[in-house]
C-alpha positions in Angstrom: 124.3 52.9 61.6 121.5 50.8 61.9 118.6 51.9 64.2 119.0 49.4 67.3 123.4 50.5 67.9 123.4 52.8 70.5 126.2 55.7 69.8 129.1 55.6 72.5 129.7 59.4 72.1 126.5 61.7 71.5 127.1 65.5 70.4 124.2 67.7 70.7 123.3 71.8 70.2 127.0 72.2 71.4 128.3 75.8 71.8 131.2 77.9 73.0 130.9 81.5 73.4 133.6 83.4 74.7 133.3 87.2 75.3 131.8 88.2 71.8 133.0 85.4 70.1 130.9 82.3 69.0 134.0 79.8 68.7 131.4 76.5 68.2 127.8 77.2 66.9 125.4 74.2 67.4 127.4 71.2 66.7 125.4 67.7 66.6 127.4 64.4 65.7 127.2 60.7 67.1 130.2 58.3 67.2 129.7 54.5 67.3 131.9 51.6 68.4 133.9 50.5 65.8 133.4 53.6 63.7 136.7 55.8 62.6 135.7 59.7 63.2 137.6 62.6 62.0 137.7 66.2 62.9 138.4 68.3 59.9 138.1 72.4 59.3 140.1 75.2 58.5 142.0 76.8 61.5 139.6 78.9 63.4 136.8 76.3 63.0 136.2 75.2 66.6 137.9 72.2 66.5 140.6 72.4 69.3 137.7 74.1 71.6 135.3 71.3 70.4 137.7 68.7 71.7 138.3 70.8 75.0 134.6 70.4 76.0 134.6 66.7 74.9 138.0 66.3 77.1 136.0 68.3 80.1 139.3 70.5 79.7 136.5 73.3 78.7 132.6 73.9 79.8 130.6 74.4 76.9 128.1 77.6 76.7 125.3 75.3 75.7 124.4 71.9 74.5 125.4 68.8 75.8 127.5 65.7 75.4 127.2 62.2 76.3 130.4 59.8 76.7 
C-alpha cells in the first residue's frame, strides 16, 4: 500500500498465553480498505484465538490492535 493509506485494522506484538502455552507469539499485520486478507495455518496455529482477540471475544496477553 502506498505510504499516505491509512490501514483500517492494525496488528501489533500480539500475544496469547494461556497457562504454559504460547497460543499467538508476536503477530504484526495491517489490513486496508479494499484489500482481501486471509488467515491461513495449520490447525494449532493461533488462528481461531487470533480472531477471538480481534472479535474482543478474547483479551490478548500482550500487544495491541487497532479497529
Amino acid at each position: 500500500m502506498s505510504a499516505t493509506e491509512k490501514a483500517i485494522v492494525e496488528v501489533r506484538d500480539l500475544s496469547k498465553v494461556f497457562e504454559d502455552v504460547r497460543a499467538v507469539d508476536g503477530v504484526d499485520f495491517d489490513i486496508y480498505q479494499g484489500e482481501l486478507f486471509g488467515f491461513l495455518g495449520p490447525n494449532g496455529a493461533g488462528k481461531t484465538t487470533t480472531i477471538n482477540m480481534l472479535t474482543g471475544l478474547a483479551r490478548p496477553t500482550s500487544g495491541s490492535v487497532k479497529i
